[in-house]
C-alpha positions in Angstrom: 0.0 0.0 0.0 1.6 3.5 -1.1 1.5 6.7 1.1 -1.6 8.4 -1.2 -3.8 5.2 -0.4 -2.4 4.1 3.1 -4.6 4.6 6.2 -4.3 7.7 8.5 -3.3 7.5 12.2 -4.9 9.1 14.8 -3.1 8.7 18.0 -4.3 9.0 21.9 -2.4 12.6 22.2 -4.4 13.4 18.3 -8.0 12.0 19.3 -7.3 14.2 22.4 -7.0 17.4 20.8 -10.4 16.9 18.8 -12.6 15.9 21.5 -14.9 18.4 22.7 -18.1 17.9 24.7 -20.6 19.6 21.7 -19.0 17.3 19.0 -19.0 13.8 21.1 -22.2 15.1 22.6 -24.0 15.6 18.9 -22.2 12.4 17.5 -23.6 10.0 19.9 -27.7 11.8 20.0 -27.4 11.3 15.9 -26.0 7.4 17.1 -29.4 7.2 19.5 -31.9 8.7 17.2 -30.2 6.4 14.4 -30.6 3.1 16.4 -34.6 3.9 17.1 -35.3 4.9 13.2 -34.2 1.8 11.9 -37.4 0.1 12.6 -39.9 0.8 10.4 -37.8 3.6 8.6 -38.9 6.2 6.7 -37.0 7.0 3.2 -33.7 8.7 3.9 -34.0 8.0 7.4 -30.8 7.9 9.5 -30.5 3.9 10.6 -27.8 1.2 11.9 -27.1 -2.1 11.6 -24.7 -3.2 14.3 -24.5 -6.7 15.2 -23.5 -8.3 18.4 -20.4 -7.6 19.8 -17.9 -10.9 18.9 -15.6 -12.3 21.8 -12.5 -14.3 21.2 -10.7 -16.0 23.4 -7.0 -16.3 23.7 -4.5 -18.9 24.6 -4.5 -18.1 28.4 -7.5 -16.9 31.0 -8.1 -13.4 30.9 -7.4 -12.4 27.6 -10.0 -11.5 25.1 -10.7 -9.6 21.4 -13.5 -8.1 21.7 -14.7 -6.8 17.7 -17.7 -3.9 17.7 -18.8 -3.0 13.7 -21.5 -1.3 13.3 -23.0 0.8 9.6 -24.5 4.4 10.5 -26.2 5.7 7.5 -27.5 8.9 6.8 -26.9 10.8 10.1 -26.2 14.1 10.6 -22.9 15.1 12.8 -22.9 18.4 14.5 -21.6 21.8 12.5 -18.4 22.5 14.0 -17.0 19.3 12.4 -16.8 21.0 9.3 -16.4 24.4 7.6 -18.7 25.8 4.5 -20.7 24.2 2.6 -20.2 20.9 4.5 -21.9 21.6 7.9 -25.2 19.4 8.6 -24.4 17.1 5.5 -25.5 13.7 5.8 -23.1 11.8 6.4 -22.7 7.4 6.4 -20.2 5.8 8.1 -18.7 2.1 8.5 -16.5 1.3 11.9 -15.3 -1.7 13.5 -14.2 -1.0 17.1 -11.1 -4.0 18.2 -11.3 -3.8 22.2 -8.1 -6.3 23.4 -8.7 -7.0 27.5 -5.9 -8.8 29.0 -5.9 -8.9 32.5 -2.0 -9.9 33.3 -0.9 -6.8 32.0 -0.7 -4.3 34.8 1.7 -6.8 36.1 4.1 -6.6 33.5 7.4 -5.1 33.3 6.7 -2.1 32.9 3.0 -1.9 33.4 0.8 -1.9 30.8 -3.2 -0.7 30.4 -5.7 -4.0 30.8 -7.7 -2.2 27.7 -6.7 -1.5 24.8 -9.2 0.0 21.8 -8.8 0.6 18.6 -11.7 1.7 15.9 -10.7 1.2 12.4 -13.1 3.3 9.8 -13.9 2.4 6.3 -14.6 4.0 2.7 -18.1 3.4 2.4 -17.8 3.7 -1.4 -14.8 0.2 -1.3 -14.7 -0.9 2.1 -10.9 0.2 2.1 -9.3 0.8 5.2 -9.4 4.6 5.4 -8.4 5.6 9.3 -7.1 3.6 12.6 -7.6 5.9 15.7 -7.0 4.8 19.6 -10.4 4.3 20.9 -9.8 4.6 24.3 -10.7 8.1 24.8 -13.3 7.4 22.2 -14.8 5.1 24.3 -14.9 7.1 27.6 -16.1 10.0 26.4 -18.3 8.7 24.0 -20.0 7.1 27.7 -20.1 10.2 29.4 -22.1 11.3 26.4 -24.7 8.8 26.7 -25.2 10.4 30.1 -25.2 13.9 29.4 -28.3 13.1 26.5 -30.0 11.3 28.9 -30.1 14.0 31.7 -31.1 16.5 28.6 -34.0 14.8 27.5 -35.0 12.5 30.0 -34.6 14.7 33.5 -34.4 18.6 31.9 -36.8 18.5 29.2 -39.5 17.4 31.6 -39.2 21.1 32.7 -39.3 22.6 29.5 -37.2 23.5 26.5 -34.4 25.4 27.6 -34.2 23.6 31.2 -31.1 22.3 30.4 -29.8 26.1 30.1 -31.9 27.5 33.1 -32.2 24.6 36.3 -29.5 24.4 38.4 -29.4 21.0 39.6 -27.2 19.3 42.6 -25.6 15.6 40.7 -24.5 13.1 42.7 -21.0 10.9 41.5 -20.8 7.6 42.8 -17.7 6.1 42.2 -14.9 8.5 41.2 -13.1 6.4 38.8 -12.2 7.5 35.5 -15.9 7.6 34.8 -16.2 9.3 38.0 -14.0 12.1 37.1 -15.5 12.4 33.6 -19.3 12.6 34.5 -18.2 15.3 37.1 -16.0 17.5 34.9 -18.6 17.1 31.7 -21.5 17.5 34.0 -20.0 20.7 35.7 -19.0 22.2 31.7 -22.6 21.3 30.6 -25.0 22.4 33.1 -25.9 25.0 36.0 -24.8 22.2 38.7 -25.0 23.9 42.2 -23.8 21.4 44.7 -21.6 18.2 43.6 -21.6 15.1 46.0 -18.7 12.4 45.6 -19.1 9.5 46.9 -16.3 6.7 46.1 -14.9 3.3 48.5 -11.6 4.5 49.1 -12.2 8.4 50.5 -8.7 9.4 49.2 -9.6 9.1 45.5 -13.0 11.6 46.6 -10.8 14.2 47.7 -8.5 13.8 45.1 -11.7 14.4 42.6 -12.8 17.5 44.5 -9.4 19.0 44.3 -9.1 18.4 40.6 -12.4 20.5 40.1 -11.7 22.9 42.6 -9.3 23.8 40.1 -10.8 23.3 36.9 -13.7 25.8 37.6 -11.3 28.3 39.1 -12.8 30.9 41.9 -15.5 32.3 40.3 -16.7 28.8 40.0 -20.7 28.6 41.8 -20.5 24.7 42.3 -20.4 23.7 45.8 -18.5 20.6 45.9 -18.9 17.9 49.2 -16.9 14.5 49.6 -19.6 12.1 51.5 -18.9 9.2 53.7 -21.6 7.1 52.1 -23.4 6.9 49.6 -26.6 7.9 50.8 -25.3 11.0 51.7 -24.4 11.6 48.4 -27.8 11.2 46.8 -30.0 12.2 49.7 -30.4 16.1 47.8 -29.2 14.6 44.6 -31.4 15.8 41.1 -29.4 13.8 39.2 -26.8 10.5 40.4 -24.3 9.2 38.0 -23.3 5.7 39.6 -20.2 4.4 38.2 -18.4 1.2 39.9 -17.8 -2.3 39.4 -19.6 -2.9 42.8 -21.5 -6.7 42.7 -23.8 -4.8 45.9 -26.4 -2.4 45.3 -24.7 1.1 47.1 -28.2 3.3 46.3 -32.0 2.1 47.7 -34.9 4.0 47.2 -35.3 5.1 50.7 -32.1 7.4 50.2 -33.6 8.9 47.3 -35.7 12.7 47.2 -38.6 12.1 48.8 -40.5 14.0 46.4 -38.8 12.2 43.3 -38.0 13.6 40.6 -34.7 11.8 39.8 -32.6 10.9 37.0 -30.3 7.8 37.5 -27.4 7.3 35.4 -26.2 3.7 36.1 -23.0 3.2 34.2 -21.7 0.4 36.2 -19.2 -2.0 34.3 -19.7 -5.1 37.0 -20.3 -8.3 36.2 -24.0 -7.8 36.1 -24.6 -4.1 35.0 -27.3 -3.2 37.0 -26.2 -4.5 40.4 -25.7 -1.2 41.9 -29.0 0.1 42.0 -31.3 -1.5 44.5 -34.4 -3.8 43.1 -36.6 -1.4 45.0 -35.4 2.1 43.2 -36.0 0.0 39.7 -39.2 -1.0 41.0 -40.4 2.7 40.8 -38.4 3.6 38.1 -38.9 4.3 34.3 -35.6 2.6 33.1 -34.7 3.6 29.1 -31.7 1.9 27.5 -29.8 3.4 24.1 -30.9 -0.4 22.3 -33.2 -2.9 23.0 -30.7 -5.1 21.3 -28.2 -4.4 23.3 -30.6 -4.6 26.8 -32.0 -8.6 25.6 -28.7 -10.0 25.8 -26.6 -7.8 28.2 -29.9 -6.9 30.8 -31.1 -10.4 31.7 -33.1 -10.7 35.0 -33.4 -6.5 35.1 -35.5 -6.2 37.8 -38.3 -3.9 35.8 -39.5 -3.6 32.2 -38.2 -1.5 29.8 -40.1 1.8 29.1 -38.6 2.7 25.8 -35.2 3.5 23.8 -33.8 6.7 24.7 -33.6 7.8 21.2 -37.1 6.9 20.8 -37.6 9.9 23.7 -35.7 12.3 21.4 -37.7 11.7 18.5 -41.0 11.8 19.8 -41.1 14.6 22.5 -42.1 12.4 24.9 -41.1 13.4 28.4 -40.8 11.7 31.8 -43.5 13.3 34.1 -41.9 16.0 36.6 -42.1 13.6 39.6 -40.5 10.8 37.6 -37.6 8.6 39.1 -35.6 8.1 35.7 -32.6 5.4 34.9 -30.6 5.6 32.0 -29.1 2.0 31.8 -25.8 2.6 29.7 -24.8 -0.1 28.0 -22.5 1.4 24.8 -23.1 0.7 21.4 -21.0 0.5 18.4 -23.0 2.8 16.3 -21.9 5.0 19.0 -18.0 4.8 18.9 -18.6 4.8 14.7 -20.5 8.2 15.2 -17.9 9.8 17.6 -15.2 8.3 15.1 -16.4 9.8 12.5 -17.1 13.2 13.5 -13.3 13.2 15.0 -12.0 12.4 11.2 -14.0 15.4 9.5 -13.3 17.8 12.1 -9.6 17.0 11.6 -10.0 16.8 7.8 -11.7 20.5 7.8 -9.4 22.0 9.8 -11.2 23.0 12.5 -8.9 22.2 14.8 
């Protein structure tokens, strides 16, 4: 393969330069809205065909390719990811995000990440390999996304249409992981958020987190930020919770909630079963939305509580939660999503808008 027709590189310190919260933010609704319009679509109608995610086994325990493709066609990415005449184009896009897990590795010589993601895009036109880009940041950011759509529409929009400019809200953070750190900094950039509560095992890593956006939003910053010594503490005042662990034990019940409701639930645990740290009896009372019901069939089984609907189905219809509503957002991650993000991190560098 020459240098004219060889794939481009983007590299962790390149896909770090592009991201920003109104791109990944746009590129994973038009991934949500996508998913929903592919049943029963209308004619040049955005849509997706992402099949399962494959797992392969290697030679020794713990070590795993995971392979993610997924076809986006006809979606829309957001307007700073272009100049001109290109802005709002539809666009169509085929991905393949390669996940590697190998569990041994921190305990190599030097260390080495456990994850490692990579999300190879396509010429839709020959199927030639057209870009390789490190997907881990893809991937987190591309999470904390999911989140911040389904506070928008799902908690802020039962308010009206501009709540998500207007309502100051206080979030909780349970688990103050790399998540963790992520839903607080995107939530504090994103929204009026008047009191942040951290909540996280080891109390160290808390503080650390609070002292990190202590100085990311600077002295005129009007978030009042509190490390709690439980997690009910945390949640007790909470609007919105962002729960974030690999806990097997649920760390929220429903008697730690508002007593008024009105709640929005962000459960992005990445345990073993993915809804274990929510108690049975918030579900119970909860509206629970997932980005696919696809996705939710084979990775949800024994989900304490139906399904109420696809969150992209929410955005497309209007739809709201009811004021008083106690709202989860089950993030699960889909590929469509990472192709989307993808994508939109290409044409922005192609354009030269950054």
């Amino acid at each position: 393969m020459n240098n004219e027709t060889a794939p481009l590189y983007y590299s962790a310190e390149t896909v770090r330069r592009l991201l920003t919260w109104p791109l990944v933010n746009e590129a994973v609704e038009s991934a949500l809205k996508a998913v929903v319009s592919s049943q029963n679509r209308p004619p040049n109608a955005a849509y997706v065909n992402q099949p399962k995610r494959s797992i392969t086994a290697c030679k020794d325990p713990g070590q795993f390719l995971f392979t993610m493709p997924a076809f986006v066609g006809n979606f829309t990415l957001p307007s700073d990811c272009y100049v001109g005449d290109a802005a709002n184009v539809t666009r169509s896009t085929l991905a393949c995000k390669v996940v590697s897990s190998f569990s041994s590795n921190p305990q190599q010589e030097p260390p080495l990440p456990s994850i490692n993601a990579n999300i190879l895009l396509f010429s839709i036109q020959t199927g030639e390999l057209t870009a390789i880009m490190a997907g881990t940041d893809v991937t987190t950011w591309r999470t904390v996304a999911a989140s911040i759509v389904a506070t928008k529409y799902l908690y802020f929009r039962r308010f009206g249409p501009s709540a998500e400019h207007e309502r100051e809200i206080t979030v909780a953070i349970i688990g103050c992981g790399v998540q963790g750190k992520m839903h607080a900094s995107a939530f504090c950039s994103m929204f009026k958020v008047k009191q942040l509560n951290l909540f996280n095992r080891s109390t160290a890593r808390a503080f650390e987190l609070a002292e990190q956006m202590k100085q990311e939003l600077g002295c005129a910053g009007q978030t009042k930020i509190s490390v709690c010594s439980n997690p009910e503490q945390a949640v007790k005042s909470a609007d919105v919770i962002c729960i974030a662990t690999y806990s097997t034990e649920p760390l929220i019940f429903a008697s730690d909630l508002r007593e008024e409701g009105s709640v929005h639930i962000n459960a992005v645990g990445a345990g073993e079963i993915h809804y274990s740290e929510v108690a049975t009896n918030i579900y119970e009372r909860a509206q629970v939305y997932v980005d696919c019901f696809a996705n939710a069939e084979s990775e949800l089984i024994g989900l304490p509580a139906p399904i109420t609907a696809e969150l992209g189905s929410v955005i497309n219809s209007g739809h709201y939660p009811e004021a008083s509503d106690i709202t989860i957002f089950q993030s699960m991650g889909m590929a469509s999503e990472d192709a989307c993000v993808a994508q939109a991190l290409q044409d922005a560098s192609l354009s030269g808008v950054k």
